[in-house]
N, C-alpha and C positions, 0 to 999 in steps of 0.2 A: 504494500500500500504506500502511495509517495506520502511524503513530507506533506505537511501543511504548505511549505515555501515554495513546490516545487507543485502542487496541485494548483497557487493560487496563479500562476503561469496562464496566460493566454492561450488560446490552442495555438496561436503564428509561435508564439515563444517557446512552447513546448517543443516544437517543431525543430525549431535551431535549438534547444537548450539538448537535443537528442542527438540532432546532427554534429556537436561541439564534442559530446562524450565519446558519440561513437568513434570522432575521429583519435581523439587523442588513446582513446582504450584500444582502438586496432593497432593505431602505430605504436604502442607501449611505450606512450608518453607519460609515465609514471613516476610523481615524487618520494625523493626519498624519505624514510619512514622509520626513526628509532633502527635499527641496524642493515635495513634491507638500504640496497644500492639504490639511488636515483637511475629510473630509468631512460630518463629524458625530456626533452621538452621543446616547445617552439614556440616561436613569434607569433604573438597574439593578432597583429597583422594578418596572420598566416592560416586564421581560423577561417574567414568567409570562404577561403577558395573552392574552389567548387559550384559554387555558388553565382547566381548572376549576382552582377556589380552592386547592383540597387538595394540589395539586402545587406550587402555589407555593413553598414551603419547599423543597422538593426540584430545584425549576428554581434558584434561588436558591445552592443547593449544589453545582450541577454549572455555575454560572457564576464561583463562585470558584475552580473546579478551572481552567477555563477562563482563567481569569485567568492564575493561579500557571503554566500549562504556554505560556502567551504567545501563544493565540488570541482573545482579545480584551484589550483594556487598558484603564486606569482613567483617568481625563480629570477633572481638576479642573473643576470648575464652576459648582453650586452647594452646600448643604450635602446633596445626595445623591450617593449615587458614581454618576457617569456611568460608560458603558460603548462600545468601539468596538470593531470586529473588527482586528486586524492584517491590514498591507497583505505580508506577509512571505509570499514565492513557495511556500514551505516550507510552512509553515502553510494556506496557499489549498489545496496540494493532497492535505495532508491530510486538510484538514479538509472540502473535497470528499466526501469517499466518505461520510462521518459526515452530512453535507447530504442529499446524494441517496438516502442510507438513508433519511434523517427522509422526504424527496419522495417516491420509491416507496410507502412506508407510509400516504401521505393522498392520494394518490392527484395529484399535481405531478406536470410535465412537470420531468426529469431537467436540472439544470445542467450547462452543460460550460464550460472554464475560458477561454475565449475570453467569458463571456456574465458573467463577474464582474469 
């Protein structure tokens, strides 16, 4: 069941808040976490692609949301903000359902939480 944070989401926002995880969760764009290694990370720039241009602004806005509510985090590194998904058990299975919304909708085969 999502979060309260992550239900009160617009469906447009849901939308990109799905397509933001999925990306960083396929490329194992993962922070690091009490002993486990930093998996990596990207230019928060670097989140709309894929995407037409026009939504950028708006991917862009539903990834500081993302920030602020602690599904993904800000990673110093060069002068752009980097961005990673939290490894936080909470947050994965949350932000699950918000995922495999985005997958159902483009037609992906469904994450399950053993496969992230």
């Amino acid at each position: 069941m999502p979060t309260k944070s992550l239900s009160s989401f617009k469906p447009r926002e849901r939308n990109f808040a799905g397509f933001i995880l999925n990306k960083l969760w396929t490329d194992n764009y993962w922070c690091g976490e009490g002993r486990r290694q930093h998996g990596g990370h990207t230019s928060k720039t670097n989140l709309p692609k894929g995407l037409p241009r026009s939504d950028a602004g708006e991917v862009q806005e539903v990834a500081d949301k993302l920030i602020k509510l602690g599904f993904i985090c800000k990673v110093s590194a060069t002068r752009d903000i980097h961005v990673c998904a939290s490894r936080s058990p909470e947050k994965i299975d949350d932000g699950l359902v918000v995922v495999n919304e985005y997958r159902t909708s483009v037609g992906l085969v469904l994450l399950k939480r053993d496969q992230i």
